[in-house]
N, C-alpha and C positions, 0 to 999 in steps of 0.2 A: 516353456512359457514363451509369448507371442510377446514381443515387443518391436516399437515404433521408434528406429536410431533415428530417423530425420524428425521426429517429433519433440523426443527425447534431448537434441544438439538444439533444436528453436529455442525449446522449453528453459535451457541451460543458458543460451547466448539472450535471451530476457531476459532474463536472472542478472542476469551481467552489466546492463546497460546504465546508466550512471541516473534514472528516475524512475525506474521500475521496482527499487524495495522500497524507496522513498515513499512512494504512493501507497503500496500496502500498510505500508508503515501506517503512513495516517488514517489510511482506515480503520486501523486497527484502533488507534487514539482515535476518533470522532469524524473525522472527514466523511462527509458526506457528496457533497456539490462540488460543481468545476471552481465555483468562485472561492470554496475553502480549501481546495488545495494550493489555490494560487495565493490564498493570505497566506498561507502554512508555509509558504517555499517561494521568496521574494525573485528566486533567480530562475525561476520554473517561467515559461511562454506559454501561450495560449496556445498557438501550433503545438508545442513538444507536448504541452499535459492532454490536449486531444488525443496526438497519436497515440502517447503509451498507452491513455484510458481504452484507446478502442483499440491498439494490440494484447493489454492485458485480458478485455474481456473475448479475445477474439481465439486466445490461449486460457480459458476457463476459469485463470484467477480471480475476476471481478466480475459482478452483471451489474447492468443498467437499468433502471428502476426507472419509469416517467414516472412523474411524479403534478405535472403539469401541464397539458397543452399550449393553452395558451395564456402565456409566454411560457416557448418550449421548457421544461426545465425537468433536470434529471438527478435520483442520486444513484451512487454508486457501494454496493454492498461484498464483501467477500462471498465466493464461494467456497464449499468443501475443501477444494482443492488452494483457495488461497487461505484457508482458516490453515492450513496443515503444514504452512511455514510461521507458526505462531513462534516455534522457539526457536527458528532461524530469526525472525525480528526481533525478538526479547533478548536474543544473546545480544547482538549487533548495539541492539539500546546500552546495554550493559555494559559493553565494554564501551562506550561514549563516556559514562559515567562515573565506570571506575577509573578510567584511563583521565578525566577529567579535560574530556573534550566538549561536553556539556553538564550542566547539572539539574537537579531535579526542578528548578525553576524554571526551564526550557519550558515556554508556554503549553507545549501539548503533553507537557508528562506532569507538569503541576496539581500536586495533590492529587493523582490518580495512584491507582495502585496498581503496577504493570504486572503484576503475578496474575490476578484477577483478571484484570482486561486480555493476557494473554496466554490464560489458562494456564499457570503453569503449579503444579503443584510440587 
């Protein structure tokens, strides 16, 4: 098997960075737009949530949807390859929760049902 180690180390050090699961995360809960990621995460900047969005989609985890000319406007959807950390984010949730570093009232898990939303059976 052919594998790509300088791919594989990028792929791994995104992974790592302190807004790049955050972001899937919310995709995964509803986020759609630059503007709902920025309600979702008060401490999130307009530079950083650009660049992760256009490093994550630049590394195949997210695409970029226009969705409006004019006024430019975009949303953002998982791909394959970012639907395939569904239960790396569902753990991660989980243990916010059991660990009671949040609780199910946390506006983006509120009456949702994260099994469902993150396929997990």
């Amino acid at each position: 098997m052919v594998t790509d180690k300088k791919r594989c180390q990028e792929i791994f050090q995104e992974l790592s960075k302190k807004w790049s699961i955050t972001i899937i995360k919310d995709i995964f809960l509803g986020c759609k737009s630059f503007s709902d990621f920025l309600d979702a995460n008060e401490d999130l900047s307009n530079k950083v949530l650009s660049d992760q969005l256009k490093r994550l989609e630049e590394l195949g985890f997210i695409k970029k949807i226009i969705v409006s000319t004019t006024p430019l406007k975009a949303n953002y959807e998982l791909t394959q390859m970012g639907k395939s950390l569904n239960r790396f984010v569902y753990e991660k949730i989980m243990f916010g929760l059991n660990n009671n570093l949040f609780d199910r009232s946390y506006p983006l898990i509120a009456g949702k049902n994260l099994e469902k939303i993150f396929n997990i059976k």
